[in-house]
C-alpha positions in Angstrom: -85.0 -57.4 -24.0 -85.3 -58.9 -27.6 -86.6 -62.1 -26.3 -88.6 -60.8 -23.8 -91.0 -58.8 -26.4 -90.3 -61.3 -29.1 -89.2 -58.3 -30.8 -88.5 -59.1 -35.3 -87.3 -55.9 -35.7 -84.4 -53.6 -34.3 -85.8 -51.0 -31.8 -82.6 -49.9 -30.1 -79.0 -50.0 -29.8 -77.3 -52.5 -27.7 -74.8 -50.4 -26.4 -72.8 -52.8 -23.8 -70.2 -50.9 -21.7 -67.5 -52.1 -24.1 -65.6 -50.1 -26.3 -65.4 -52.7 -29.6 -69.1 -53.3 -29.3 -70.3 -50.2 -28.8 -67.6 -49.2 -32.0 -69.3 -52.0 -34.0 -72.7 -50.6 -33.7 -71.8 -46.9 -34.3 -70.0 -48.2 -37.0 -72.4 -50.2 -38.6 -75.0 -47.0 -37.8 -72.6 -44.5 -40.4 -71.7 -46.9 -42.8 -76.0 -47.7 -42.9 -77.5 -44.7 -42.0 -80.9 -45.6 -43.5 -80.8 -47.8 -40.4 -81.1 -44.6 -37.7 -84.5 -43.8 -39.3 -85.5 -47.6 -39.8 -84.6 -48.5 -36.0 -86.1 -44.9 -34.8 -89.4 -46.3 -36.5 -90.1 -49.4 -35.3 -88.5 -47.8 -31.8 -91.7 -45.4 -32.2 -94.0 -48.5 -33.0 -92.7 -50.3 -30.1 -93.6 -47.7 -27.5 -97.0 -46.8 -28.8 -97.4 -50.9 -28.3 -96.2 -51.5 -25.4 -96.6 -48.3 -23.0 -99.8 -47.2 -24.3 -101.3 -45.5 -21.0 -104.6 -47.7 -21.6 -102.8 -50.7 -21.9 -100.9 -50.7 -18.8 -103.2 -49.2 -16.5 -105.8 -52.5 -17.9 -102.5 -54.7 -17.1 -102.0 -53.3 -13.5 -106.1 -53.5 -12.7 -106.1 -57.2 -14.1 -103.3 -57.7 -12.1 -105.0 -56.0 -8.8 -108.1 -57.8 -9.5 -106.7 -61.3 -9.5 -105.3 -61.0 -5.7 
């Protein structure tokens, strides 16, 4: 997911079905919590980016208009 979108900054949780990772991250969430606002930020900025309504519906007609 990181790679895919090239992503610098944290926009989620990685929450793998494992109980020492997903420990780790809740830990490092209480110990940090200027993190939960810092993440839930750029989580906000990602999604305006990426599913903007205008921009996907333009992806899915340049898509349609290339076949």
């Amino acid at each position: 997911f990181e790679e895919h979108y090239q992503l610098k900054n944290k926009v989620n949780i990685n929450a793998l079905p494992d109980v020492d990772s997903i420990y780790t991250e809740l830990e490092q969430l209480i110990l940090n919590p200027e993190k939960i606002n810092e993440i839930g930020e750029n989580a906000r900025l990602f999604i305006e980016k990426e599913h903007n309504h205008k921009k996907v519906a333009e992806k899915y007609i340049n898509t349609w208009e290339r076949f």
